[in-house]
C-alpha positions in Angstrom: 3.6 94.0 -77.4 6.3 91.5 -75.9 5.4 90.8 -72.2 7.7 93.1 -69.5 10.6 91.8 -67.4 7.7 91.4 -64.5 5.3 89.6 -66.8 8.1 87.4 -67.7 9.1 86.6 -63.8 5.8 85.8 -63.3 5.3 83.0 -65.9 8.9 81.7 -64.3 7.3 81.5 -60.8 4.3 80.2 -62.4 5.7 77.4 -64.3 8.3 76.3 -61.4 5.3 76.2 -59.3 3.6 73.8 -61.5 6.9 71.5 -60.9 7.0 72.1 -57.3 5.5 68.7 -56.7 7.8 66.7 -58.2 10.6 67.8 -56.3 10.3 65.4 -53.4 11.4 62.9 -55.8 14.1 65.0 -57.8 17.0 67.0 -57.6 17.7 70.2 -58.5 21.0 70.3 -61.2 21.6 72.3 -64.2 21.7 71.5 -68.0 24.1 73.8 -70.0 24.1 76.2 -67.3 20.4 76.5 -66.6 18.2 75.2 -63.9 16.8 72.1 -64.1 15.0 68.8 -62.3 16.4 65.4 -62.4 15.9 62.0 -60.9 19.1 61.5 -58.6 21.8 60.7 -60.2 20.8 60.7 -63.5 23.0 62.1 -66.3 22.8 65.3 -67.8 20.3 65.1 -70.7 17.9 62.9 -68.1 16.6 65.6 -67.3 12.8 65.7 -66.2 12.2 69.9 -67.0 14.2 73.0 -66.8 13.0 76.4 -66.9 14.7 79.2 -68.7 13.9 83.1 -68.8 14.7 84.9 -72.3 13.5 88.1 -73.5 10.6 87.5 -74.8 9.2 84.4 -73.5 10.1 82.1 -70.8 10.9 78.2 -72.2 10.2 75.1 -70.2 12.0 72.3 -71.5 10.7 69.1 -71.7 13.1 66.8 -73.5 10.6 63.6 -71.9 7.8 65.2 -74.5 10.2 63.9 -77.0 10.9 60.2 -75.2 7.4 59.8 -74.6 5.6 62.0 -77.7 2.3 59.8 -76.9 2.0 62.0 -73.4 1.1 65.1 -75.8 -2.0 63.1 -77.3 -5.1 65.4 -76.5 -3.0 68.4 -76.2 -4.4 71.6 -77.1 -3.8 73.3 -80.1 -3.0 76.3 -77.9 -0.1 74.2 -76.0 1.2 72.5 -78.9 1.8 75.9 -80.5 3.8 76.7 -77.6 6.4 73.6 -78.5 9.0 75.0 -80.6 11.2 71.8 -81.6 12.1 68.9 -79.9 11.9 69.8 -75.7 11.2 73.6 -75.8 7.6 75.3 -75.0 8.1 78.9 -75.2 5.9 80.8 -73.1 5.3 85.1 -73.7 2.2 84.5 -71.6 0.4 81.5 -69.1 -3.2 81.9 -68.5 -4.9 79.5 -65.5 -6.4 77.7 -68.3 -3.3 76.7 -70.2 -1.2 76.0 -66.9 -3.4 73.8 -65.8 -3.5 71.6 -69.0 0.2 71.9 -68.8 -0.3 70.7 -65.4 -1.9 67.6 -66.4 0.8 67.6 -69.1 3.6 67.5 -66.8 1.7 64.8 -64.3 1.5 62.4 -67.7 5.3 62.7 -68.3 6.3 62.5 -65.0 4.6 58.9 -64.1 6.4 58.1 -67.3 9.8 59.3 -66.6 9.2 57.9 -62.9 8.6 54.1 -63.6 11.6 54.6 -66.0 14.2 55.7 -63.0 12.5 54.5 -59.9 14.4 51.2 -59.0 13.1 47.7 -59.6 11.1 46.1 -56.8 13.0 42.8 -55.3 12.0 39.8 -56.8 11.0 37.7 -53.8 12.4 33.8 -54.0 9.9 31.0 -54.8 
């Protein structure tokens, strides 16, 4: 049985809460129209996640899975079945166990995406 408008509201809140701490650091802007978090000023596809409601399932898109595919090593056969191409992971249901690997998920690729926007340190002079 597909999971009810309510069910599917819930796994929104529930996976924009799991990216509620990166947003000290990022910006909220939108990718084709749907929500999304970005390092400031970065361009459109540079986008760290966005979150998208469908009928069935709710999708997280994680386009850094695909620039940095060695994050997903130790995944769980139950998150990688969620992964439906390149950035999507479709979710009709997010149980306390899977968020939190998806937590730990979503840690790894944002220390990754991070040291790749975060300015250069100054080089001091000799």
């Amino acid at each position: 049985m597909p999971p009810t408008p309510a069910e599917l509201a819930a796994i929104e809140t529930r996976l924009w809460s799991l990216l509620e701490p990166y947003r000290d650091e990022l910006e909220d802007a939108t990718i084709y129209g749907i929500p999304s978090l970005r390092w400031p000023g970065a361009k459109a596809h540079d986008y760290f996640a966005s979150v998208k409601a469908g009928k069935s399932y709710v999708s997280l898109y994680l386009l850094v899975a695909d620039t940095y595919p060695d994050a997903l090593e130790g995944s769980s056969p139950a998150l990688l079945k969620r992964r439906s191409g390149k950035a999507a992971f479709n979710f009709p249901s997010l149980d306390e166990e899977l968020a939190a690997e998806l937590s730990a998920l979503l840690d790894r690729l944002y220390a990754r995406y991070r040291a790749d926007h975060e300015p250069a340190a100054p080089q001091g002079r000799p």
